[in-house]
C-alpha positions as a Markdown table, in Angstrom:
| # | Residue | x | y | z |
|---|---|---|---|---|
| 1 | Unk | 0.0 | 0.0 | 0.0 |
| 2 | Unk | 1.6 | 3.6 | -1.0 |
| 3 | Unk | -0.1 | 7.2 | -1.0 |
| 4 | Unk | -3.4 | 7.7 | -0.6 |
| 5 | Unk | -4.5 | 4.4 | -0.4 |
| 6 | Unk | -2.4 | 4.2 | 3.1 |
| 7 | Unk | -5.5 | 4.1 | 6.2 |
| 8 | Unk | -3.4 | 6.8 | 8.8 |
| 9 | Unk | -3.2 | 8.7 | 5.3 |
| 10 | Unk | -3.0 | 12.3 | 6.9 |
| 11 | Unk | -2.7 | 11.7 | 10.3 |
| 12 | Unk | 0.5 | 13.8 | 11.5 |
| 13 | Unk | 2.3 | 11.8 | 14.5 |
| 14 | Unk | 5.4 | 13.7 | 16.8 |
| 15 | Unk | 7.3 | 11.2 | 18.4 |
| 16 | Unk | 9.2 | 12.3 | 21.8 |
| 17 | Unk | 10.6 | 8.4 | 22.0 |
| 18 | Unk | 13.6 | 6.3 | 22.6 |
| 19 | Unk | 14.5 | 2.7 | 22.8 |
| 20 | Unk | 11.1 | 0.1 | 22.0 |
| 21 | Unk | 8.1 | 0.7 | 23.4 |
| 22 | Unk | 7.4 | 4.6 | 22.2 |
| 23 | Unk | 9.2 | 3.8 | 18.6 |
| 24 | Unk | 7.1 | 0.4 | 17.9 |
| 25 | Unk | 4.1 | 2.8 | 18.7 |
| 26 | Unk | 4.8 | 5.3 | 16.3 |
| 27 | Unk | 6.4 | 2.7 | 14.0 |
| 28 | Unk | 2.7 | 0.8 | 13.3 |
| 29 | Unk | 0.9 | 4.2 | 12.9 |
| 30 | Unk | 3.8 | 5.5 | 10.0 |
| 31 | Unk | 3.7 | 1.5 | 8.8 |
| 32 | Unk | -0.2 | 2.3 | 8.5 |
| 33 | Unk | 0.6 | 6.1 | 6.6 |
| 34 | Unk | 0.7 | 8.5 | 9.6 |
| 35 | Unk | 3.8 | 11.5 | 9.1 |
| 36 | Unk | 5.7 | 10.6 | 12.1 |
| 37 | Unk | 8.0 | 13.5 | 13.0 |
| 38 | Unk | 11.0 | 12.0 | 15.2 |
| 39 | Unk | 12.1 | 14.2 | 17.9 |
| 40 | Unk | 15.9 | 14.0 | 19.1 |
| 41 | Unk | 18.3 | 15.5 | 21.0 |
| 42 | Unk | 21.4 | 17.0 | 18.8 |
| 43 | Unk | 23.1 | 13.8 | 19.4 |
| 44 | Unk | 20.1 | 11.9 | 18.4 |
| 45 | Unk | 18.4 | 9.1 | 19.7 |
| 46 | Unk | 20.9 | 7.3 | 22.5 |
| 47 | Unk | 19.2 | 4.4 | 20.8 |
| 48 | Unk | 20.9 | 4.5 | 18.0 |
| 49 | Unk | 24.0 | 4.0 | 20.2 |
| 50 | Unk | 23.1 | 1.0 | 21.3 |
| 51 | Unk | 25.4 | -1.8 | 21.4 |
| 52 | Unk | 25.1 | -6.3 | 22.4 |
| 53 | Unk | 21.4 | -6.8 | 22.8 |
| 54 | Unk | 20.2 | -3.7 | 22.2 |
| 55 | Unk | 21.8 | -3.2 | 18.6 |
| 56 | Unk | 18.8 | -4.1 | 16.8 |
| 57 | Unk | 16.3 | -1.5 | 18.5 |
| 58 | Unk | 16.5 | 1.4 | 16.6 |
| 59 | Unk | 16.9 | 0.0 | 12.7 |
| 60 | Unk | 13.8 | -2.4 | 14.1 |
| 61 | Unk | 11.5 | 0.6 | 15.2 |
| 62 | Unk | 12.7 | 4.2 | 13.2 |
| 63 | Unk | 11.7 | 3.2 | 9.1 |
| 64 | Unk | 8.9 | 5.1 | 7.7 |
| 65 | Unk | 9.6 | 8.4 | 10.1 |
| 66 | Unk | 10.7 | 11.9 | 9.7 |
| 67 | Unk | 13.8 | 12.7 | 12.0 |
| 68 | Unk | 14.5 | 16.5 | 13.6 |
| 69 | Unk | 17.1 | 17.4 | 16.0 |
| 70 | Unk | 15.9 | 20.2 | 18.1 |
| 71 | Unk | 17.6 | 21.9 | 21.8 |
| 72 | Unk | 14.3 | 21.0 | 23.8 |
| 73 | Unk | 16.7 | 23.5 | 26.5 |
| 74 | Unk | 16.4 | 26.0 | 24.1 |
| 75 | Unk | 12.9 | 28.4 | 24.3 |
| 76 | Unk | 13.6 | 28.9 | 20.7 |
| 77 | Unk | 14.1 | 25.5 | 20.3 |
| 78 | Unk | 10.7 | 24.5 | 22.1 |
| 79 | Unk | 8.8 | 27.5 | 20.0 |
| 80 | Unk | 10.0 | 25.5 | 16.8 |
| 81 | Unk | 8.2 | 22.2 | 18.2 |
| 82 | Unk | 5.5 | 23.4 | 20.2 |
| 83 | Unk | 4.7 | 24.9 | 16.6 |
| 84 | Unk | 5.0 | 21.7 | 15.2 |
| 85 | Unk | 2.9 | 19.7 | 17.8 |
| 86 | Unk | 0.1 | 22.5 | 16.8 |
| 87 | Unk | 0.0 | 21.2 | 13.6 |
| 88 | Unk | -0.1 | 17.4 | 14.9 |
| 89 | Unk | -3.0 | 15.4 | 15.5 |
| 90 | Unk | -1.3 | 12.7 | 17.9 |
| 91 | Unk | 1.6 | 12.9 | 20.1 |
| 92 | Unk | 3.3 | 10.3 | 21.7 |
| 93 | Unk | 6.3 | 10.3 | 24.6 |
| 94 | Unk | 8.5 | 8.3 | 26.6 |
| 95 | Unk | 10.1 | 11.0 | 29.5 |
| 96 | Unk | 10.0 | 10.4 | 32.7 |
| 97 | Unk | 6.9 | 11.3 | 34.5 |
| 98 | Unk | 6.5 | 15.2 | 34.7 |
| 99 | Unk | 9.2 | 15.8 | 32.6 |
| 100 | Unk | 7.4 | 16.9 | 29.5 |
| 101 | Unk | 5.5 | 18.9 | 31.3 |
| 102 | Unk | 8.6 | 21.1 | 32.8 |
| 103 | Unk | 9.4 | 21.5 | 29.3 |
| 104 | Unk | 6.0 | 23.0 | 28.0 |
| 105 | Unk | 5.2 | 20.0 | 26.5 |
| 106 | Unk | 2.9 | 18.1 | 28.4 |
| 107 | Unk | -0.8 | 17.2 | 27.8 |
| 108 | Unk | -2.2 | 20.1 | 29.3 |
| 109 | Unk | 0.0 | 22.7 | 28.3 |
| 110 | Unk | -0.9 | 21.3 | 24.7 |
| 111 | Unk | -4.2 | 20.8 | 24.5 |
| 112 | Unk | -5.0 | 24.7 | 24.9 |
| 113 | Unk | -2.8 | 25.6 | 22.0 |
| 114 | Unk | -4.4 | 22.0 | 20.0 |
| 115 | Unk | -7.2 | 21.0 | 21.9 |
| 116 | Unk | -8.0 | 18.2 | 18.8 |
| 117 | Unk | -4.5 | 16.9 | 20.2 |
| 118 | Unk | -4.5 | 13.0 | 21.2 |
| 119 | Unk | -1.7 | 12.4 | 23.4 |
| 120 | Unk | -0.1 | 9.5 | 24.1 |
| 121 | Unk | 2.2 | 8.7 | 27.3 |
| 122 | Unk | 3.6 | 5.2 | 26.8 |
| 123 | Unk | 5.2 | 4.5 | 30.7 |
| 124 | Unk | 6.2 | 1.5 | 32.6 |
| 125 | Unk | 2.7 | 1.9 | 34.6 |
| 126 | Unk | -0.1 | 3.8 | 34.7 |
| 127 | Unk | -1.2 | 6.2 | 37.7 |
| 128 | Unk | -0.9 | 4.3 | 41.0 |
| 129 | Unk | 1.6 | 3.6 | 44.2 |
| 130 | Unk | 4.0 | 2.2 | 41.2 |
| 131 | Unk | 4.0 | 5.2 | 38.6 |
| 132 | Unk | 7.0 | 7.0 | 39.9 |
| 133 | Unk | 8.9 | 4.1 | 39.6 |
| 134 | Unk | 11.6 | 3.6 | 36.2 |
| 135 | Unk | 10.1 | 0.9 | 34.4 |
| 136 | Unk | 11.9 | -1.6 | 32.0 |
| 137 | Unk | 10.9 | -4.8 | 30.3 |
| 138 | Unk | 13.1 | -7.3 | 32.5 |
| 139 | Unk | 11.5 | -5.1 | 35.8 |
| 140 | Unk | 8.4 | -6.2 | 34.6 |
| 141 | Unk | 8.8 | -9.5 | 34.1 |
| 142 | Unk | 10.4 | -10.0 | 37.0 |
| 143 | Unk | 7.8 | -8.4 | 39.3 |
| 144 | Unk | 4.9 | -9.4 | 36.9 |
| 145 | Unk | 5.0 | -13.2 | 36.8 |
| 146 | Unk | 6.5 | -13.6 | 33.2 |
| 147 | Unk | 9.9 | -14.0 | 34.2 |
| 148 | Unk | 8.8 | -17.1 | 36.9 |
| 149 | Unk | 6.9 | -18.4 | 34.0 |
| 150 | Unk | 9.2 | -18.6 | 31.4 |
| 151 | Unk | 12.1 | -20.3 | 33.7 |
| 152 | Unk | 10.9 | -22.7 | 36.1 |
| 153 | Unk | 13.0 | -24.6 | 37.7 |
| 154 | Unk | 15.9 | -23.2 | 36.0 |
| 155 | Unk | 15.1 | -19.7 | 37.5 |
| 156 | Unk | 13.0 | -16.5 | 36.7 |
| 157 | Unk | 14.2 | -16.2 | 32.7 |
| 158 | Unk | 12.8 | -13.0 | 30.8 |
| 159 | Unk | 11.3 | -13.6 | 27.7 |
| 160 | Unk | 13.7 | -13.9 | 24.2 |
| 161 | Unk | 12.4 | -10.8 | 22.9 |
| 162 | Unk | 11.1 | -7.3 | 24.6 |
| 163 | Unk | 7.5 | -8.6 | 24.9 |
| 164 | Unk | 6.2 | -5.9 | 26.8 |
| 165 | Unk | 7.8 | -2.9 | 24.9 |
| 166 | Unk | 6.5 | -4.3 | 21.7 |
| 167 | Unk | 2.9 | -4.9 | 23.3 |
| 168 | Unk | 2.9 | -1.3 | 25.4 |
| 169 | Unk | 3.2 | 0.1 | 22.1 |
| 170 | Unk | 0.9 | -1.7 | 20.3 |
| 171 | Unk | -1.7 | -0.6 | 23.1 |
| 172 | Unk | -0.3 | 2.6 | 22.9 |
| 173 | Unk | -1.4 | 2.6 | 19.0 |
| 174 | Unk | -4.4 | 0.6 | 19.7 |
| 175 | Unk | -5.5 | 3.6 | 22.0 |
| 176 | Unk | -4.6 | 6.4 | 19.5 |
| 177 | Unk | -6.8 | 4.7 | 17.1 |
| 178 | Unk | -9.1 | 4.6 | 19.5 |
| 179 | Unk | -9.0 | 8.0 | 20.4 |
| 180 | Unk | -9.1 | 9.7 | 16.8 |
| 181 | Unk | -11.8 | 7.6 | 15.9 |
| 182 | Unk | -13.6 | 9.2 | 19.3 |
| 183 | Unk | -12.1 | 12.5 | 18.1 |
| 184 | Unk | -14.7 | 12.0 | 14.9 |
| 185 | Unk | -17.8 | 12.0 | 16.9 |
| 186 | Unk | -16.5 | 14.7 | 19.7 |
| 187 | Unk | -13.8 | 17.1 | 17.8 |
| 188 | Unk | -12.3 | 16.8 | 20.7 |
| 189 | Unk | -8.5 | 15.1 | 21.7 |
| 190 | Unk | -7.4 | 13.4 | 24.8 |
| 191 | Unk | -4.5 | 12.2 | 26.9 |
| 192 | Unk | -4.4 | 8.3 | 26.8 |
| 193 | Unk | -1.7 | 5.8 | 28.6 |
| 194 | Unk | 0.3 | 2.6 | 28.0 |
| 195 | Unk | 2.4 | 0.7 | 30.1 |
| 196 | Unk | 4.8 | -2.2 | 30.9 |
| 197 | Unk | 3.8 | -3.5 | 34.0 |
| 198 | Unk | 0.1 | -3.0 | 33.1 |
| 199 | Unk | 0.8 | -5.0 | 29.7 |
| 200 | Unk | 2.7 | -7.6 | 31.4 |
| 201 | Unk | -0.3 | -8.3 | 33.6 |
| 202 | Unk | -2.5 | -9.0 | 30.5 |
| 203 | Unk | 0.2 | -11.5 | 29.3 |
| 204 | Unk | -0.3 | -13.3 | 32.4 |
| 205 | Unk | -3.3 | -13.0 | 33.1 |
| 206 | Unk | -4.1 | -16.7 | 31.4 |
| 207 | Unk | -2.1 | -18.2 | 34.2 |
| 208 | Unk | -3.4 | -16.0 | 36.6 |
| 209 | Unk | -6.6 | -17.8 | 35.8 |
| 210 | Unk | -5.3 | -21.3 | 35.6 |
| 211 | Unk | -4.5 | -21.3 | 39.2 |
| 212 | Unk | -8.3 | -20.5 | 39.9 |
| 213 | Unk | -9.9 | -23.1 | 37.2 |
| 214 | Unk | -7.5 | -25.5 | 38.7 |
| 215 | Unk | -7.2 | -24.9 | 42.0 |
| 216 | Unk | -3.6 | -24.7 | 42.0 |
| 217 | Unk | -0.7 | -22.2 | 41.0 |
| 218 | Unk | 0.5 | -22.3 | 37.3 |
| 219 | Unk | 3.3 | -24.6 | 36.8 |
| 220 | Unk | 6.0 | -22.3 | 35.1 |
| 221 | Unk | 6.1 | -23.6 | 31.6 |
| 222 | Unk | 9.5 | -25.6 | 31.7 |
| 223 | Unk | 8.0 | -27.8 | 34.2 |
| 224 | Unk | 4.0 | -28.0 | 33.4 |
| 225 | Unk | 2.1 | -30.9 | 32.9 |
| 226 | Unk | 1.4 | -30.8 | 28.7 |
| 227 | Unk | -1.8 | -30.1 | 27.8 |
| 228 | Unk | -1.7 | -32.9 | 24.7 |
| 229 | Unk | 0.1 | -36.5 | 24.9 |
| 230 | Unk | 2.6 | -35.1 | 22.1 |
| 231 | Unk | 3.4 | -31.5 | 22.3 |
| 232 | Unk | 7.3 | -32.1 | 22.2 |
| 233 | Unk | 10.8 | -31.7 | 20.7 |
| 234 | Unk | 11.7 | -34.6 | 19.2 |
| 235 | Unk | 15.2 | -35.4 | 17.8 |
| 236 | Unk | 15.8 | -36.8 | 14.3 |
| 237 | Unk | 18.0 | -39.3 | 12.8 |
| 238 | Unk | 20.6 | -36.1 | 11.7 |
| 239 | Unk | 20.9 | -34.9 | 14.7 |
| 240 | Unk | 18.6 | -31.7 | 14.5 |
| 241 | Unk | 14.8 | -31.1 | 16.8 |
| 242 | Unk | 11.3 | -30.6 | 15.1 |
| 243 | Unk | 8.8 | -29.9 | 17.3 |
| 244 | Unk | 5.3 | -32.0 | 16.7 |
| 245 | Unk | 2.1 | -31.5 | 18.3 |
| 246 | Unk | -0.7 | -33.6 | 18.4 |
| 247 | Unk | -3.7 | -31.7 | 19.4 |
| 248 | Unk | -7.2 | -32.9 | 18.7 |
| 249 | Unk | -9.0 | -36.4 | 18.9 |
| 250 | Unk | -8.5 | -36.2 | 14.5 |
| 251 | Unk | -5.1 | -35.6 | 14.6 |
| 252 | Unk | -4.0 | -38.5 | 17.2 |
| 253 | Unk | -6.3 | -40.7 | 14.6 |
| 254 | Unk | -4.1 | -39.4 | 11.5 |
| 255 | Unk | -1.2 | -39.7 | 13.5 |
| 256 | Unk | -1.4 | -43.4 | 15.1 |
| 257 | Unk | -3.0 | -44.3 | 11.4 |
| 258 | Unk | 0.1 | -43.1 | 9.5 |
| 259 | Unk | 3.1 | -44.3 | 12.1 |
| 260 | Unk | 1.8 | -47.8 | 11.8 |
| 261 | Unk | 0.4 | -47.3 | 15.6 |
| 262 | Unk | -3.0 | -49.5 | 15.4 |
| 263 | Unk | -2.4 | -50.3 | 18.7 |
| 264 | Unk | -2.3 | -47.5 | 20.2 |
| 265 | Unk | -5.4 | -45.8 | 17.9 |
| 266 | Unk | -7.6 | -48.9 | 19.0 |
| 267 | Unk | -6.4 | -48.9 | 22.9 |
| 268 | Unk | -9.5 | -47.4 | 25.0 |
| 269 | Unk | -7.2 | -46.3 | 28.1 |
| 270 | Unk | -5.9 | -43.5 | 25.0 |
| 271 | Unk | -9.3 | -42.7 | 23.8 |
| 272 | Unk | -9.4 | -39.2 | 25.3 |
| 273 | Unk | -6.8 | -36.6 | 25.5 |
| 274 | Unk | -6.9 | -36.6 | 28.8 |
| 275 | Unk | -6.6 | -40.1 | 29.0 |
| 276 | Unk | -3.2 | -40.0 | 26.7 |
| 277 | Unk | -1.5 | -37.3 | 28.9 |
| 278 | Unk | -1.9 | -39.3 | 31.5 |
| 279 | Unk | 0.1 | -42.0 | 30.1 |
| 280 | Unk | 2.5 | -39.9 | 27.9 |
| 281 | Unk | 5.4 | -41.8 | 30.0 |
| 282 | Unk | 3.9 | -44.7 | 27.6 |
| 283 | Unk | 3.6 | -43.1 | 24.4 |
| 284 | Unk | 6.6 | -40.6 | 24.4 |
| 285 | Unk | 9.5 | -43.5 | 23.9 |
| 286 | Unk | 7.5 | -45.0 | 21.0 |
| 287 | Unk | 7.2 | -42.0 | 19.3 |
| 288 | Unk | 10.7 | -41.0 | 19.9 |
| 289 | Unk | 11.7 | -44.3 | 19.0 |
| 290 | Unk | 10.4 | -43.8 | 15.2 |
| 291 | Unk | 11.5 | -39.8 | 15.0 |
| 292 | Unk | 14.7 | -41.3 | 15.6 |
| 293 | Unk | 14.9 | -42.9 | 12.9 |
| 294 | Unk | 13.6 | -40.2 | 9.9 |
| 295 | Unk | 15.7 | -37.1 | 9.1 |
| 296 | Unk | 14.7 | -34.1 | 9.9 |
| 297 | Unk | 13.2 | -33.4 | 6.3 |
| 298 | Unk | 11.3 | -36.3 | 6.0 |
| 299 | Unk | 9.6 | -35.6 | 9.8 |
| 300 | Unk | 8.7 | -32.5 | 8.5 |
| 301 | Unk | 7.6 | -33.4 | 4.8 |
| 302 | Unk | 5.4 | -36.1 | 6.2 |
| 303 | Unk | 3.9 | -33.9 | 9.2 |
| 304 | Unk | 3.1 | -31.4 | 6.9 |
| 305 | Unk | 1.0 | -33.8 | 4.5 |
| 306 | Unk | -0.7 | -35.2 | 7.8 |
| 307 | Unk | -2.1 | -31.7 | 8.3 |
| 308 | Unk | -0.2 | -31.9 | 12.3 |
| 309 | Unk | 1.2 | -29.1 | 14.1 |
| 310 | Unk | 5.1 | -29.0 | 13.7 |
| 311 | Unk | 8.1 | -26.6 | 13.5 |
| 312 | Unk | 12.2 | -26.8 | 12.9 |
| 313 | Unk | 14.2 | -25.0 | 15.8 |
| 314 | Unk | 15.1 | -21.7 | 14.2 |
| 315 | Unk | 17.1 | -19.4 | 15.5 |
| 316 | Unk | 16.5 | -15.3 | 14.1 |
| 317 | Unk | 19.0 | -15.7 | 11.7 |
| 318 | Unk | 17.1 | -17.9 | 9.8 |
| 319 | Unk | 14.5 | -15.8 | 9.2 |
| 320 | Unk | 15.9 | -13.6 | 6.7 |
| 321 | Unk | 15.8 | -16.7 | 4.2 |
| 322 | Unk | 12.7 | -17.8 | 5.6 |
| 323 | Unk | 10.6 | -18.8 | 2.2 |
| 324 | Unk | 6.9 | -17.7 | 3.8 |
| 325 | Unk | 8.5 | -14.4 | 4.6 |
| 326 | Unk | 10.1 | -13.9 | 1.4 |
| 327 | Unk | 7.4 | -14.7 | -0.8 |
| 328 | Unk | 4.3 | -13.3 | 0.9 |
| 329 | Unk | 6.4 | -9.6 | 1.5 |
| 330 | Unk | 6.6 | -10.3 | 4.7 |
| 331 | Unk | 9.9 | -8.5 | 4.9 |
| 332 | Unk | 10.8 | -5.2 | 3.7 |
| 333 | Unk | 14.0 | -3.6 | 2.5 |
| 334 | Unk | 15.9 | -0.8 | 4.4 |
| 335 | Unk | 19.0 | 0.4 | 4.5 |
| 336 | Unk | 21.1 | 0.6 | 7.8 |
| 337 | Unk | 22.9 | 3.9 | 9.0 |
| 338 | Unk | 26.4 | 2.8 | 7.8 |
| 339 | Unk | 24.3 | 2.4 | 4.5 |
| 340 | Unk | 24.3 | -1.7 | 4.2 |
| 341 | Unk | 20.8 | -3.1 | 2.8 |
| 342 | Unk | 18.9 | -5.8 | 4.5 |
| 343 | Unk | 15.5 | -6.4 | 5.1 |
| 344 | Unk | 13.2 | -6.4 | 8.4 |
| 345 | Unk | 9.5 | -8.4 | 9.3 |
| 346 | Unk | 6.5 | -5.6 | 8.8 |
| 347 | Unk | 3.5 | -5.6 | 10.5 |
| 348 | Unk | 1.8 | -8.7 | 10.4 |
| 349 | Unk | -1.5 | -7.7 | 9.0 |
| 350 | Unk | -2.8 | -7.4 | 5.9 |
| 351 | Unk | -5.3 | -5.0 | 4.5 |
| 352 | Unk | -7.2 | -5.6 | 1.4 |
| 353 | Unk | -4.7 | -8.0 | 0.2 |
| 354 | Unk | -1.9 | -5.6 | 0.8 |
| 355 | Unk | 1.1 | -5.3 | 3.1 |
| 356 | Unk | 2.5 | -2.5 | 4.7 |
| 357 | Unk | 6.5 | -1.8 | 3.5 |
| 358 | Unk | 9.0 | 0.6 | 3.4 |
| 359 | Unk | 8.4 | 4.5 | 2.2 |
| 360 | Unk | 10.9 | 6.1 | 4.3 |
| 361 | Unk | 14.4 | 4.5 | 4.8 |
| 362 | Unk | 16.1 | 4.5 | 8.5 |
| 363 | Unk | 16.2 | 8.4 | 9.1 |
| 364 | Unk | 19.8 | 9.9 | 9.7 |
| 365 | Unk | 19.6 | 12.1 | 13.0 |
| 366 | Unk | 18.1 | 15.4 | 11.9 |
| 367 | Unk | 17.8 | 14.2 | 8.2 |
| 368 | Unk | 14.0 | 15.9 | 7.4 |
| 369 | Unk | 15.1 | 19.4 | 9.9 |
| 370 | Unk | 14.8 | 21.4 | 7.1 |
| 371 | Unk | 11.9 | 20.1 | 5.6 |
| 372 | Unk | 10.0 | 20.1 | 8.2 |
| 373 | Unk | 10.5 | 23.7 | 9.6 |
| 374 | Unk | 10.0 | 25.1 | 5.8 |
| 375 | Unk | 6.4 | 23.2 | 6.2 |
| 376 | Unk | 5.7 | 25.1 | 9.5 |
| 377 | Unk | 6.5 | 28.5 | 7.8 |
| 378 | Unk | 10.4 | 29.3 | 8.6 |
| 379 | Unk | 12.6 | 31.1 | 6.1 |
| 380 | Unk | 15.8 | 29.4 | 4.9 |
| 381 | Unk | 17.3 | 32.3 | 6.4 |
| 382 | Unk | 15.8 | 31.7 | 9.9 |
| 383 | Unk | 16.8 | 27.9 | 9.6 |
| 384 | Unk | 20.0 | 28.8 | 8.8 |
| 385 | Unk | 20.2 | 31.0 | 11.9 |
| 386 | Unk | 18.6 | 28.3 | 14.2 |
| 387 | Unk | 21.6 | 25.7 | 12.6 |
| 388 | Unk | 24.3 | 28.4 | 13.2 |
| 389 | Unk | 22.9 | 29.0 | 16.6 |
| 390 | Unk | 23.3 | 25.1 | 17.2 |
| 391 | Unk | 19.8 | 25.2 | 18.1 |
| 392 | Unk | 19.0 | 22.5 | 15.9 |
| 393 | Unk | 20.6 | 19.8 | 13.5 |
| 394 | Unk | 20.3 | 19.3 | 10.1 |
């Protein structure tokens, strides 16, 4: 989808964000065709500084945006983007609570001058005894259950990827959408909130409820009871893991049918799932037993024209080549700030049989400066002045 034909078409988004959460907000609503207007610091983004673990945030989050590099310490430098956030219809910000608003630049200060404003504060939680605290994805999991879930017996383990950043800002977006929709009825903006610890409740809330259907705390997921007889890694004649699921009274019928198992298909103790979890002790050797003995390849060839659950153990490398990705566009091109090309997963939507890609490569820090103050009404002359002054970059 390009142009017009883009749903946020329009829609003019100033970002006050760093690391994930904030950016993967404003990433879906310019993936979706809102301006987003980046706001750095001279230096830009510290994001984009980021080293080990955190290397991959800021190509991940930043295409499809506009970057300026404004003095938020400078008044002139706050006149230029307060007159900027006039012209916006959402805002959306990461600082530490009350420190947009010591700048000028929080909700209420804003909504006189652009009281059609939807503002976004995307924090690690919402109003309560916790909101003062600094909240990070691993603070979250920890406090918030995932953490205990994920490891088990082998210790609280966060989550492989930043689960909560990536959801806050999701909610974040789902909430601006929300919100201009609202806007459509009323005229009217409003401030609206995301958060980690919040989000990282919702994640666990399934668990949360498994204790009460069951009477009994969740087991963390390294040591629970499965909920299907095969639901396993299972290790091949060449060495390498598929994981196969068998998940529904059909499947275990297909299954036993086409691994010569007749005697397990016709036994009644395995008539029910329940039944076979209870005596996966029994099944699992057998099974193993014949996985052992096929290549990974063929487990997976035949799986796949059994219609059964199954996956290879990829790592993210992998997915670059991934075939799926490749052919259904679910990876677009960019190009990194030392200028190599790759390509990084979009949304994963799809909208009238159309994908969301790049328009807007990775932005250099202060790349659209220019641009973007000659579309608020400043001179070259006065730009020049502001650049000279080292009041902005670009």
């Amino acid at each position: 989808m390009m142009g017009k034909e883009l749903p946020l078409a329009g829609v003019r988004v100033v970002e006050f964000c760093h690391v994930v959460m904030g950016p993967t907000c404003g990433l879906i609503l310019a993936d979706l065709g809102a301006e987003v207007i980046k706001v750095e610091p001279l230096d830009g983004d510290h994001t984009r500084k980021l080293v080990a673990s955190g290397a991959g945030f800021f190509p991940t989050y930043n295409r499809n945006k506009k970057s300026i590099a404004v003095d938020l310490r400078s008044p002139r430098g706050r006149a230029a983007v307060s007159k900027l956030v006039a012209s916006a219809d959402v805002v959306t910000e990461t600082f530490r609570p009350g420190a947009m608003g010591k700048l000028g630049l929080g909700y209420e200060a804003l909504k006189k001058v652009n009281p059609r404003l939807v503002y976004c504060s995307l924090k690690g939680f919402l109003p309560g005894p916790y909101e003062h605290r600094t909240g990070l994805d691993e603070v979250v999991q920890m406090m918030g259950g995932l953490a205990y879930m994920t490891g088990g017996r082998f210790g609280p383990l966060r989550a492989g990827a930043s689960v909560n950043d990536v959801m806050g800002g999701m909610f974040g977006a789902i909430a601006i959408l929300a919100a201009l929709h609202q806007r459509g009825a009323t005229g009217e903006g409003q401030y609206v909130q995301s958060a980690l610890f919040e989000n990282n409740a919702f994640l666990v809330a399934q668990h949360m409820m498994e204790g009460l259907m069951m009477g009994k705390p969740a087991t963390p997921m390294p040591d629970r009871v499965r909920a299907w007889a095969l639901y396993d890694n299972f290790k091949t004649a060449d060495g390498e893991l598929v994981f196969v699921g068998v998940v529904t009274d059909t499947q275990w019928k297909i299954f036993c049918e086409a691994f010569d198992l007749a005697e397990l298909l016709a036994d009644p103790a395995l008539k029910t799932n329940p039944q076979r979890v209870e005596a996966r002790p029994r099944i699992l050797p057998i099974v193993t037993e014949i996985f052992a003995q096929m290549t990974k390849q063929e487990l997976m060839d035949e799986c796949e024209a059994l219609g059964l659950p199954f996956a290879p153990i990829a790592r993210p490398e992998d997915l670059f080549e991934d075939p799926h990705l490749n052919a259904s566009g679910g990876l677009a091109p960019v190009t990194l700030l030392n200028g190599s090309k790759t390509k990084v997963p979009i949304l994963p939507i799809e909208m009238d049989g159309k994908r969301f890609g790049t328009r807007l490569d990775i932005p250099q820090v202060g790349e659209h400066t220019r641009e973007v103050l000659a579309g608020l009404g400043y001179a070259p002359a006065a730009i020049d002045e502001l650049a000279g002054a080292g009041i902005i970059n670009g």
